[in-house]
C-alpha positions in Angstrom: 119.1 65.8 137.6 117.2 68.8 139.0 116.5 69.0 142.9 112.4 70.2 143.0 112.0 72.3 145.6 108.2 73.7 146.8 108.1 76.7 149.0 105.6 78.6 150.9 105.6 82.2 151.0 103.8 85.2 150.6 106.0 87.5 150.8 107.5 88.2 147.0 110.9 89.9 148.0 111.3 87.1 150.5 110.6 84.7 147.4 112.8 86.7 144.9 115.2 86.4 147.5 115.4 82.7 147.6 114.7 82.4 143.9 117.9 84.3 143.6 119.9 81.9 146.0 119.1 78.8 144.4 119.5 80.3 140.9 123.2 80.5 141.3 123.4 76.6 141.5 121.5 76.0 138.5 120.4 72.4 140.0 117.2 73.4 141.1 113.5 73.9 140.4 111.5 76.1 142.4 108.0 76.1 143.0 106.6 78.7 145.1 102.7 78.0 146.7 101.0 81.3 148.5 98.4 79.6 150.3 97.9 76.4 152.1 95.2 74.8 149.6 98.3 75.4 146.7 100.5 73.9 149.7 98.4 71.1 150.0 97.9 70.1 145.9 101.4 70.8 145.2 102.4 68.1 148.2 100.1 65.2 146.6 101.7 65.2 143.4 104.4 63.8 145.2 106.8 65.9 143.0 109.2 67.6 145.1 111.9 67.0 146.6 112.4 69.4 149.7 110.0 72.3 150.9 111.1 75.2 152.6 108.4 77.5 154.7 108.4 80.6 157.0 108.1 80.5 160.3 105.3 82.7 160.4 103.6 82.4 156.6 99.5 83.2 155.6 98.8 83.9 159.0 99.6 80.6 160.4 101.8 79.3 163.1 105.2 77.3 161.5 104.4 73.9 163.7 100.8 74.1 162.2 102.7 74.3 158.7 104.8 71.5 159.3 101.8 69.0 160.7 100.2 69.8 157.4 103.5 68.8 155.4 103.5 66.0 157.6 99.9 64.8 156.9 100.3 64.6 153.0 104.0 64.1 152.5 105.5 62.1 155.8 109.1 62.0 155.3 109.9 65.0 152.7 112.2 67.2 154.1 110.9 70.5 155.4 113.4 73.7 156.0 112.9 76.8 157.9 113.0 80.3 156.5 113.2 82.5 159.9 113.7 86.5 160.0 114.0 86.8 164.0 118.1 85.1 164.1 116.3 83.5 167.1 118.4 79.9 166.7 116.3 79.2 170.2 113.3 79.5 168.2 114.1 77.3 165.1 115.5 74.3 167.6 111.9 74.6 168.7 110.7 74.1 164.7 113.1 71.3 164.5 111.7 69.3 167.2 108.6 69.5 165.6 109.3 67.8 162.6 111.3 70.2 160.6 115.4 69.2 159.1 117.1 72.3 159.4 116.7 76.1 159.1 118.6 79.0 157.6 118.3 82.5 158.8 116.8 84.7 156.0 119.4 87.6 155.5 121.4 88.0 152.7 124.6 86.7 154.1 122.9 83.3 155.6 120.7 82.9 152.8 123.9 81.9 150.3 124.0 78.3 152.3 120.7 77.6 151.5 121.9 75.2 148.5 124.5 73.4 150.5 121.5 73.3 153.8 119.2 71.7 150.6 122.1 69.6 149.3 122.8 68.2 153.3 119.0 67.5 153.8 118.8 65.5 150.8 122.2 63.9 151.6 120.9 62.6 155.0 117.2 61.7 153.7 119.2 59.4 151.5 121.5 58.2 154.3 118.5 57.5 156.2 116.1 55.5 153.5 119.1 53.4 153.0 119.5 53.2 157.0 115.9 52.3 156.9 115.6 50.1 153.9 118.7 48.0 155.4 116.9 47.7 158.8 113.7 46.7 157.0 115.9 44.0 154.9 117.8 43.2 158.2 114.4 42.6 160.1 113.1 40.2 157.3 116.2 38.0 157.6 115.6 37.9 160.9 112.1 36.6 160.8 113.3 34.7 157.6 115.4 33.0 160.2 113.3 32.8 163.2 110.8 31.2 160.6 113.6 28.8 159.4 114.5 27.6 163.0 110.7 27.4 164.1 110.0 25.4 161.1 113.1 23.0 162.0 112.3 19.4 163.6 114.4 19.4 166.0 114.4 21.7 169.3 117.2 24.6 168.9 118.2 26.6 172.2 120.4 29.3 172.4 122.1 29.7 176.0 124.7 31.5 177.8 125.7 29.9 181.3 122.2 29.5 183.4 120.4 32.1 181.1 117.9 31.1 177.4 117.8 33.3 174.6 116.4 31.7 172.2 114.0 28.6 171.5 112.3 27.4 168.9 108.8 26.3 168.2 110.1 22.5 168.2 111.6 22.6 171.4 108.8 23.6 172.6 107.0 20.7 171.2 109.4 18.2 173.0 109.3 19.5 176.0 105.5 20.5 176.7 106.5 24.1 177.7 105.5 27.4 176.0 108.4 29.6 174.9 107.9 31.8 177.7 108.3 29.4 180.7 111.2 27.6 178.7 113.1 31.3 178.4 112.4 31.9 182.2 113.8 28.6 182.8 117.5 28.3 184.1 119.8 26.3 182.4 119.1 22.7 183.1 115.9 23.1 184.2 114.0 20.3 181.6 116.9 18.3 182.3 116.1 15.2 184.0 117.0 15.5 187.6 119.4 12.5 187.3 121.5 14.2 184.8 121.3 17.7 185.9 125.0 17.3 187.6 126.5 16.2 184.9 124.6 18.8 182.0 125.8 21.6 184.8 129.0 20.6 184.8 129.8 20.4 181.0 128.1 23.6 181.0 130.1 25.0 183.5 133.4 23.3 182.1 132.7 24.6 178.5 132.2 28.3 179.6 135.6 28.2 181.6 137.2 26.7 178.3 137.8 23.0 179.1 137.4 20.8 176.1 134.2 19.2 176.9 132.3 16.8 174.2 130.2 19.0 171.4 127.3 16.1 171.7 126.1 13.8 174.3 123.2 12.2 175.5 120.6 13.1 178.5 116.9 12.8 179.2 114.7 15.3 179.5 111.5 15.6 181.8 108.4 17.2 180.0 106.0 19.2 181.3 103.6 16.0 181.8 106.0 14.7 183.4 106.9 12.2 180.3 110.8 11.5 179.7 112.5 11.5 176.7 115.8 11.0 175.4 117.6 13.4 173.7 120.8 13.6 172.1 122.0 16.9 172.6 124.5 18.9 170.1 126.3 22.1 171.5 129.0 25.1 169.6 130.0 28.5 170.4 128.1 30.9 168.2 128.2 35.0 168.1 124.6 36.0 168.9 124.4 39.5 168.1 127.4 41.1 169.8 128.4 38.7 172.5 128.9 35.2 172.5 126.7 32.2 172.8 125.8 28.8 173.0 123.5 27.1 170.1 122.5 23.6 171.4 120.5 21.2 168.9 117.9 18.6 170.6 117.5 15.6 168.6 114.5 13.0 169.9 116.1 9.7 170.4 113.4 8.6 172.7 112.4 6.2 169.9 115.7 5.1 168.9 116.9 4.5 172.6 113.6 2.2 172.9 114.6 0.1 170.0 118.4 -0.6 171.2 116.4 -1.7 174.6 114.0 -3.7 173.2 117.0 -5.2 171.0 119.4 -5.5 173.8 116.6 -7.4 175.4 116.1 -9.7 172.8 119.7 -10.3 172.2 119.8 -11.5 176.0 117.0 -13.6 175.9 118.5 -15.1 172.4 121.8 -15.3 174.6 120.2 -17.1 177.2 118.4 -19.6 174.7 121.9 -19.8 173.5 123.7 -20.6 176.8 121.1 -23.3 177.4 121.4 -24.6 173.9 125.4 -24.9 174.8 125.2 -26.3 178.0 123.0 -28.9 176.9 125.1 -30.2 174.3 128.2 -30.0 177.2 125.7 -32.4 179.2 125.0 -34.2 176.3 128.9 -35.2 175.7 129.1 -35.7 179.3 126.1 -38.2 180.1 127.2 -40.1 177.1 131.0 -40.4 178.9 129.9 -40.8 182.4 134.2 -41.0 183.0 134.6 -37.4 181.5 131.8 -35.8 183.7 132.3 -32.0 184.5 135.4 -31.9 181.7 134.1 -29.3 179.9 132.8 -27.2 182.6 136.0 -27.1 184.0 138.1 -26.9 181.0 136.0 -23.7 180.5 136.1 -22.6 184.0 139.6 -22.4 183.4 140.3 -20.7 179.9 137.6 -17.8 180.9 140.1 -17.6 184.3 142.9 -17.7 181.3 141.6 -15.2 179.3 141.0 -12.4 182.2 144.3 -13.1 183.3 145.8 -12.3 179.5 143.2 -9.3 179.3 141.1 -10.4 177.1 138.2 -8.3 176.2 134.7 -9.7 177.3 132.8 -10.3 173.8 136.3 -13.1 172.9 136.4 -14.4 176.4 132.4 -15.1 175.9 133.5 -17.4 173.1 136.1 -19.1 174.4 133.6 -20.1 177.5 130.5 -21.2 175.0 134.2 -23.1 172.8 135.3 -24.8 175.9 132.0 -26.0 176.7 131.8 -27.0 173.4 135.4 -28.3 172.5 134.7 -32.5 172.9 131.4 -32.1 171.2 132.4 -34.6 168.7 133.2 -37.1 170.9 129.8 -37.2 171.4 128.6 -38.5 168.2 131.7 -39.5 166.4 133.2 -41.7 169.0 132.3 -45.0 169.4 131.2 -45.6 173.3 133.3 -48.9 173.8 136.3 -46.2 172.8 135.4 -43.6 175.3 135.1 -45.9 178.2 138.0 -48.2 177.4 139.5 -49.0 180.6 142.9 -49.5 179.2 145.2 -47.7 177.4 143.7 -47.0 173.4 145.8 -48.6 170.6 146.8 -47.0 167.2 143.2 -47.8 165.2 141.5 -46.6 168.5 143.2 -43.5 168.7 142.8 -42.8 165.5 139.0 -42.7 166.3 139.6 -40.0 168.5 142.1 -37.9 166.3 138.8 -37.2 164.6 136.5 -35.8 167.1 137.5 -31.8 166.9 137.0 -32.2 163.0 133.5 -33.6 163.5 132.6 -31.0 166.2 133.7 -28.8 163.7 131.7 -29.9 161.0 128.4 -29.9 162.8 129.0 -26.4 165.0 130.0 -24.7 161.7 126.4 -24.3 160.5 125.5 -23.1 163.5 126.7 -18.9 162.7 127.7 -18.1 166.2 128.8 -14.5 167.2 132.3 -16.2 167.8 134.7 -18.6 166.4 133.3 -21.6 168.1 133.4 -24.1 165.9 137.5 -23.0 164.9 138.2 -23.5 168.2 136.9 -26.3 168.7 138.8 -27.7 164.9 142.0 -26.6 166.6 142.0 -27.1 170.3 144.3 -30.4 169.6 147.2 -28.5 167.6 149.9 -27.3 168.8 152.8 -24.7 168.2 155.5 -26.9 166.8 153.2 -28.9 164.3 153.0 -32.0 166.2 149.6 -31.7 167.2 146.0 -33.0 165.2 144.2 -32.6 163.1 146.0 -31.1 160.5 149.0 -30.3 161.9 148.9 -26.4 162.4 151.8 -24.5 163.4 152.3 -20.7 165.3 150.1 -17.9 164.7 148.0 -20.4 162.5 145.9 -21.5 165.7 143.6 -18.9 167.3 144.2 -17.6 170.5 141.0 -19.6 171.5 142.0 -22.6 170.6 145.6 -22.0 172.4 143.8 -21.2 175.3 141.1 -24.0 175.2 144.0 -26.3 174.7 146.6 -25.7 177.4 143.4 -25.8 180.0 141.9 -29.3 177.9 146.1 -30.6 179.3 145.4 -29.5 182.7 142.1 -30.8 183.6 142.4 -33.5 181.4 145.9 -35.0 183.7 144.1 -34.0 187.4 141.2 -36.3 186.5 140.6 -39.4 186.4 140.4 -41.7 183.5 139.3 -45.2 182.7 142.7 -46.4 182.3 144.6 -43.7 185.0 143.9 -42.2 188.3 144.3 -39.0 188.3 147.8 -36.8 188.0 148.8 -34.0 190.7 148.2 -30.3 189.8 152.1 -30.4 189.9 152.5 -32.9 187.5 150.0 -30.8 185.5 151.7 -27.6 185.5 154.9 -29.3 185.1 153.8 -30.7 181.5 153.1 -27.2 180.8 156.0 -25.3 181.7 158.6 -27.6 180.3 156.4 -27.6 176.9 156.0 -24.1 177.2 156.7 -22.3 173.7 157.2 -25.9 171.8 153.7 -27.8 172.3 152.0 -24.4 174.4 152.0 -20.6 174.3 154.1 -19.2 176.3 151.8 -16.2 177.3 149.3 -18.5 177.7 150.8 -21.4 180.0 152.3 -18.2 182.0 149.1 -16.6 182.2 147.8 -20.2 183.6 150.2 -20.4 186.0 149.5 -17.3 187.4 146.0 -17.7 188.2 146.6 -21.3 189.7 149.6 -19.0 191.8 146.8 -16.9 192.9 144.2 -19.4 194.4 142.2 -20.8 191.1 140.7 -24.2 191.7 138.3 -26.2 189.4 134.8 -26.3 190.8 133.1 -29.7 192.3 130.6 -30.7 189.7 
């Protein structure tokens, strides 16, 4: 494909001379104007390629030839012909707009081709510098418009310093991009947890493993707080590294596991009252027995914090202790209860059945706990001997183990229709030598303990 080239002279052996130069390649077509107004049609056809022009040409100044070049045809390369070998001169040209010159003698003129050839080269390099740019600037905007258009606030930081914010975070926070980006580090952080945002900020930077998301509150312009759970990585931004952090809004979210945390309260307070009146129930109806349960479940939640237990079982063992002689209630004749002898075989059998009946009735109640299992099995014990049914080992709960060695305790230190009431000694003495045959071990030991260190059952 033939290089066009357009070129101003009127001067015909300066134009011969050229005409012979680029002859030689036999790549190029040349086009020679001789006055402006042919300068000027010739440029706004758009057809050439390069144009090459005197320094002094028609009478007219080369920088008054080249802001006419300029005018019509912006960004075609212009080369100057000079006859003065004053280099001083054509650095002068080049400033103005002009892409290199070559001095007009026979011996320079010979480079001419390789000077049109290396203008061209770099007019390509520089469209595709340009068109890369141009591509490279819509990404970024294509991006900048992707963030913006993102719901949830993006920052990016490094240490104390914003770089970046999008329009969502300004949004959430009430502050124009300009304050927020003149804003240091934690500064719509709520003031309560500023420390502890500083810190991780400070941590992360100085490359302690600090956790990627977390929750804070922010304070908003008005003065409004919301929480926000924050997401945080490393990122390269530009040449340097960076921080991108991700603001979700869980203002709304953090309201509902309040408002539900409040209800579950209130529901556990209705529930504690529900529980303790059936405890009072059993008790009013076996005047002998007042305070059993409460103290029975005084001491299995004193149990159960001794063996570690974790709050949420130890809950339900106190509401299944409470609970553990509901049947007796409603299952047990009264004459049986308050018997003030010792019961025979047909009147014990009555009372064989009272953690069966408790069961049946607490069963359809759908506790958070295994209340009404507990209550089945707080009569069994380890080697079988024990009723209802007769369960060995690991097949009773851990509540009911529990429920059951402090049900022994209290049960022999009170008093009874048909008994006064036993020592604490003799008590801990039933345990210890059943200990691992009727009683778990951990369990009786764990008992023991908290007697050794200063438990005693509360006056009713």
């Amino acid at each position: 494909m033939s290089i066009k080239v357009l070129y101003l002279e009127d001067n015909v052996w300066d134009i011969e001379l050229v005409r012979e130069a680029l002859s030689r390649g036999g790549q190029f077509e040349v086009k020679d104007v001789r006055s402006i107004e042919e300068l000027k049609e010739a440029l706004k056809s758009s057809q050439f390629d390069v144009v090459i022009t005197d320094l002094h040409v028609l009478g007219v100044e080369g920088t008054e030839i080249i802001e006419v070049i300029r005018s019509i045809a912006p960004f075609i390369p212009i080369i100057i012909l000079t006859g003065t070998g004053s280099e001083e001169l054509a650095l002068q040209y080049l400033k103005s707009g002009a892409w290199d010159y070559v001095i007009k003698s026979s011996k320079h003129i010979r480079k001419l081709p390789h000077t049109i050839s290396s203008v061209l080269d770099r007019k390509k390099l520089l469209e595709e510098y340009e068109t890369t740019e141009k591509a490279l600037r819509v990404f970024k905007e294509s991006i900048s418009s992707l963030i913006d258009a993102l719901p949830v606030g993006v920052l990016v930081y490094k240490g104390e310093h914003h770089i970046f914010v999008n329009k969502a975070l300004e949004e959430l926070t009430g502050f124009d991009r300009t304050e927020l980006l003149r804003m240091p580090g934690a500064g719509i952080v709520h003031p309560e947890d500023q420390k502890m945002v500083k810190e991780r900020i400070k941590l992360r930077e100085r490359g302690f493993k600090v956790p990627e998301s977390y929750e804070f509150r922010v304070l908003r312009k008005d003065g409004e707080v919301r929480w926000i759970e924050f997401h945080t990585r490393k990122i390269h931004w530009g040449e340097a590294e960076a921080y991108l952090g991700v603001f979700f809004d869980i203002t709304q979210r953090k309201k509902a596991e309040r408002e539900k945390e409040e209800a579950f309260s209130r529901l556990k307070s209705l529930l504690n009252e529900v529980v303790e009146a059936f405890s009072l129930a059993v008790e009013f109806r076996d005047p002998y027995t007042m305070g059993h349960q409460k103290r029975v479940s005084e001491l299995s939640v004193a149990i159960s914090n001794e063996l570690g237990l974790d709050p949420e079982k130890i809950e339900g063992i106190r509401v299944a202790s409470l609970l553990h002689d509901f049947g007796k209630a409603v299952g047990v004749p009264l004459e049986i209860l308050n018997k003030p002898s010792k019961l025979n075989d047909i009147e014990f059998s009555f009372i064989k059945v009272h953690p069966e009946i408790g069961w049946r009735i607490l069963k359809e109640v759908d506790f958070p706990w295994p209340v009404s299992e507990a209550v089945y099995q707080h009569h069994e014990r380890l080697n079988g001997s024990g009723y209802p049914r007769g369960l060995k080992g690991d097949q009773i709960i851990i509540e009911a183990r529990i429920i059951g060695v402090a049900d022994v305790v209290e049960a022999m230190t009170s008093h009874r229709p048909y008994r006064p009431p036993l020592s604490l000694e003799e008590a801990l003495k039933e345990i210890k030598e059943n200990k691992g045959i009727l009683y778990d071990p951990q369990v009786v030991d764990a008992c023991l303990r908290v007697f050794e260190k200063g438990f005693s059952f509360g006056k009713d």
